[in-house]
ZAMARGU-4260 file (C-alpha; in steps of 0.2 Angstrom, whole numbers, plus 5000, padded with zeros to 4 digits):
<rodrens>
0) 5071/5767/5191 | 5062/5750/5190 | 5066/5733/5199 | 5064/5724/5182 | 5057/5711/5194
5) 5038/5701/5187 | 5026/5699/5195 | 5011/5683/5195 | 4995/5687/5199 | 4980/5679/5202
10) 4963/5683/5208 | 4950/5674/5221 | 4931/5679/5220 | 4926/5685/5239 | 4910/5692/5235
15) 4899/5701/5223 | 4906/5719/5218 | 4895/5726/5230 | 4900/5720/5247 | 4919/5727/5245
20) 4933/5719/5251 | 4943/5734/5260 | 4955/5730/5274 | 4966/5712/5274 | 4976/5704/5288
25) 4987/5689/5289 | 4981/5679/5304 | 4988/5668/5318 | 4979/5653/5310 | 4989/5653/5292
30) 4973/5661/5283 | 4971/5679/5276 | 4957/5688/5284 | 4949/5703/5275 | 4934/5716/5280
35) 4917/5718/5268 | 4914/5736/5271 | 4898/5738/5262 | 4892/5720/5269 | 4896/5720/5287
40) 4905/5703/5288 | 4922/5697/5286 | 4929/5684/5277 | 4943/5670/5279 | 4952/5663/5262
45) 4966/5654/5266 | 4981/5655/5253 | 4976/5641/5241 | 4958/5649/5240 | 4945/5641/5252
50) 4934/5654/5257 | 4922/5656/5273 | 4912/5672/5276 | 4910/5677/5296 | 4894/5687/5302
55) 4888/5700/5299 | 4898/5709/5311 | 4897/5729/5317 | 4892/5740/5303 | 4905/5746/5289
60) 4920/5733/5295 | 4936/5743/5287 | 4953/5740/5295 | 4959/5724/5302 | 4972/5718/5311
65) 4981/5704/5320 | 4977/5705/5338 | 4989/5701/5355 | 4976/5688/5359 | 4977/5676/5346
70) 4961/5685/5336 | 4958/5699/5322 | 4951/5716/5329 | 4943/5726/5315 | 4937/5745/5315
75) 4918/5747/5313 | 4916/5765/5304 | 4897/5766/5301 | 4893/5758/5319 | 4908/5768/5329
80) 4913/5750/5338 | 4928/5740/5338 | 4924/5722/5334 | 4935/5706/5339 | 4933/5689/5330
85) 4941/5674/5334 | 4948/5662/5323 | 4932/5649/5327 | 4922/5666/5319 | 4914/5671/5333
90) 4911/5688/5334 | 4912/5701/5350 | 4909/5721/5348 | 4915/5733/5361 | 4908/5752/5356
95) 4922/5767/5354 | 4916/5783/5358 | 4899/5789/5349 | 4903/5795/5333 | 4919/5794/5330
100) 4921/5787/5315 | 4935/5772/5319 | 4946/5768/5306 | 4965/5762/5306 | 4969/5748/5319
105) 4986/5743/5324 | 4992/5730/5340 | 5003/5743/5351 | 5017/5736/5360 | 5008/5737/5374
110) 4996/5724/5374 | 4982/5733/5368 | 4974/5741/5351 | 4977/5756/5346 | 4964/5764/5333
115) 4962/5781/5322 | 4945/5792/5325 | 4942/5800/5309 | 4929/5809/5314 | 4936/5816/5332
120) 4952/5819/5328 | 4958/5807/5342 | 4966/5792/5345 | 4961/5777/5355 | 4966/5763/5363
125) 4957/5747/5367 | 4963/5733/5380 | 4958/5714/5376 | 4945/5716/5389 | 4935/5731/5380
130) 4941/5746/5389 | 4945/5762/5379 | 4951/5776/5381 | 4957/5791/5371 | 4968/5806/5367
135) 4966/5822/5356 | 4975/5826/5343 | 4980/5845/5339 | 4970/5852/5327 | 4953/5856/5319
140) 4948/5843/5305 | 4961/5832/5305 | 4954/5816/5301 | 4967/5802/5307 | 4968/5790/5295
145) 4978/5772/5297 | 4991/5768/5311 | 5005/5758/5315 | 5016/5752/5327 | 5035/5760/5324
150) 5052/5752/5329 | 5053/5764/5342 | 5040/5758/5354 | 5027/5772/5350 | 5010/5774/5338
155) 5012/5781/5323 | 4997/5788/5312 | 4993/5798/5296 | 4982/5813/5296 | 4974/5813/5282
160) 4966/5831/5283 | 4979/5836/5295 | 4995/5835/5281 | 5004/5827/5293 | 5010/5810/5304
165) 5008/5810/5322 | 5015/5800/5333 | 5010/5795/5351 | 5019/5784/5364 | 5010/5772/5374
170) 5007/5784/5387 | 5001/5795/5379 | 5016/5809/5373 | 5009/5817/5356 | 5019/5825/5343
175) 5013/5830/5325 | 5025/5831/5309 | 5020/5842/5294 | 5022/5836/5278 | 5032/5847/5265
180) 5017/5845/5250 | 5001/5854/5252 | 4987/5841/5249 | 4998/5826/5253 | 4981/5820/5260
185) 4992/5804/5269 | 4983/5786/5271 | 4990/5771/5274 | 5007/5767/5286 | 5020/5755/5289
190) 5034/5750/5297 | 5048/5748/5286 | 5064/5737/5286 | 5074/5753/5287 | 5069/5758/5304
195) 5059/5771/5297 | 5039/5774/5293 | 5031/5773/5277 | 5016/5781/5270 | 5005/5785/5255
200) 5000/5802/5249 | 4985/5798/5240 | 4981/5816/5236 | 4997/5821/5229 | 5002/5805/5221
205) 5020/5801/5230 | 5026/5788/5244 | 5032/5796/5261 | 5045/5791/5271 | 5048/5799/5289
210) 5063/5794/5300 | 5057/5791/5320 | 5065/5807/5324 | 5056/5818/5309 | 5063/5819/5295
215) 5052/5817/5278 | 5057/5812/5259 | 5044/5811/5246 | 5046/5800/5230 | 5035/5805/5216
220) 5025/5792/5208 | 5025/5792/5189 | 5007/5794/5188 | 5004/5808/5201 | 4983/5803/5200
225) 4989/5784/5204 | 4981/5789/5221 | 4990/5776/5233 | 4982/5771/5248 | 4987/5757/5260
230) 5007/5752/5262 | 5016/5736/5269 | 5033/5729/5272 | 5035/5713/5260 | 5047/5700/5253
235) 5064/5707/5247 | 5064/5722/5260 | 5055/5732/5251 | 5038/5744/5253 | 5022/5737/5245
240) 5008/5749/5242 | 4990/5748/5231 | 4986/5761/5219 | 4969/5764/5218 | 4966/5777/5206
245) 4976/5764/5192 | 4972/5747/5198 | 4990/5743/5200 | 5003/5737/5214 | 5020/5746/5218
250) 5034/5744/5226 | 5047/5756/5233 | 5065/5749/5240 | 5070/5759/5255 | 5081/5769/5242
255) 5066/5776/5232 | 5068/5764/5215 | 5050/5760/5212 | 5041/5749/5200 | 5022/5745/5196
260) 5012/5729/5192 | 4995/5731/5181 | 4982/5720/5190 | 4971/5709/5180 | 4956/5718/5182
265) 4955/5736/5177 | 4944/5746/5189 | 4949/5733/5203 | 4950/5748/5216 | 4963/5741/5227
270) 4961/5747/5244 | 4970/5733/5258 | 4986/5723/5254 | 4995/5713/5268 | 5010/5699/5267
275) 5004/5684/5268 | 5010/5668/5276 | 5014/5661/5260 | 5028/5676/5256 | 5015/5683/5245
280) 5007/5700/5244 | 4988/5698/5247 | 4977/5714/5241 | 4959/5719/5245 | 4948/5726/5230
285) 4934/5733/5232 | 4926/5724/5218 | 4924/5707/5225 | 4941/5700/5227 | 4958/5696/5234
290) 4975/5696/5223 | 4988/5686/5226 | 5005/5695/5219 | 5018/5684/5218 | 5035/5690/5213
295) 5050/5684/5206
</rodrens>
């Protein structure tokens, strides 16, 4: 059942079509701050537009977050590093394990960043200072996707090859949840104003929402090939989530009613979307731009 709410939307150039635009943050210093995956830099636009790109930094930028220290910390897939940059723009790498593949990044509660390793199966945890260390997850091929810190003090984390969420407490105690649809294929997680997590299911076409002690619903999207990917808690207590299969925005309430917002460009290929410091939604696509979703 839809919202009936409206949405405005405007578009900022970031770069040209081929650098891509991929993860966005709010940061500490009032600006969004966004990865270009293909382009190995990062850029700053801060809400009214003014744009500064950073770099390049590690190779393939693709998840970024707001850090404990008063910086961004990004994943670097192509270069398996973890990168740090500072609100001045200066850059600082720290390597993760060779050839892991990192991709989500999340602050954990306790002091330190926690990341996905897609290609290891594993998850990782860096301190401010560089040092990383790491834990296996169950499994053969599981590709850990994004990650997120939950309101109950632990990590939690899709598998997208897995089917399943896991979640692992700061020192280390692992558990894995199976997902009820086969081919779920689970990316992007949050935190939602209900005390639970919430997920997208970009193979299957649904939103997920799993309580901290297990339990999983699915909400079906009305297009099942709208291929959701990244998930945040915005304005109004509800779940905000890109489509990137249709080019649109959704939004779920914590009771499942959903609606969608066409964005302006078809094709866009949202990936990223984070709440910004303006109580607007802010949304990575791929092909050159941010969005700013403003809703009424």
């Amino acid at each position: 059942m839809p919202h009936g709410s409206h949405a405005t939307i405007r578009e900022f150039t970031v770069t040209g079509p081929e650098a891509g635009p991929y993860g966005i943050a709010a940061g500490p210093d009032g600006a969004l701050w966004c990865t270009l995956v293909h382009d190995g830099r990062i850029a700053r636009m801060t809400p009214d537009g003014d744009l500064t790109l950073h770099g390049p930094a590690a190779d393939g930028p693709m998840t970024i977050t707001a850090g404990p220290d008063g910086a961004l910390w990004f994943t670097a897939f192509q270069s398996h590093a973890i990168g740090r940059i500072g609100t001045d723009g200066e850059i600082t790498e720290f390597a993760a394990p060779e050839g892991c593949g990192p991709c989500g990044i999340a602050a954990g509660p306790d002091g330190a960043l926690w990341f996905t390793q897609m290609h290891t199966g594993s998850i990782g945890r860096i301190t401010v200072d560089g040092q990383v260390t790491g834990h296996q997850v169950p499994g053969e091929g599981t590709m850990p996707s994004m990650i997120t810190t939950g309101p109950d003090g632990a990590l939690w984390f899709t598998l997208n090859q897995g089917n399943a969420i896991g979640r692992i407490t700061p020192d280390g105690d692992l558990a894995v949840h199976p997902l009820p649809t086969e081919g779920a294929a689970p990316v992007g997680i949050t935190a939602g104003p209900d005390g639970a997590l919430w997920f997208t299911e970009i193979g299957t076409g649904h939103i997920g929402q799993i309580t901290t002690d297990g339990k999983v619903t699915e909400f079906p999207l009305p297009d099942p090939g709208a291929r959701p990917h990244a998930i945040v808690a915005g304005p109004g207590g509800d779940l905000w989530f890109t489509e990137w299969g249709t080019a649109h925005i959704g939004r779920i309430s914590p009771d499942g009613r959903i609606d969608e917002h066409p964005l302006p460009t078809p094709g866009c290929e949202p990936h990223g979307i984070a709440a910004g410091p303006d109580g607007a939604l802010w949304v990575a696509l791929e092909t050159g731009a941010l969005a700013r979703v403003a809703v009424s």
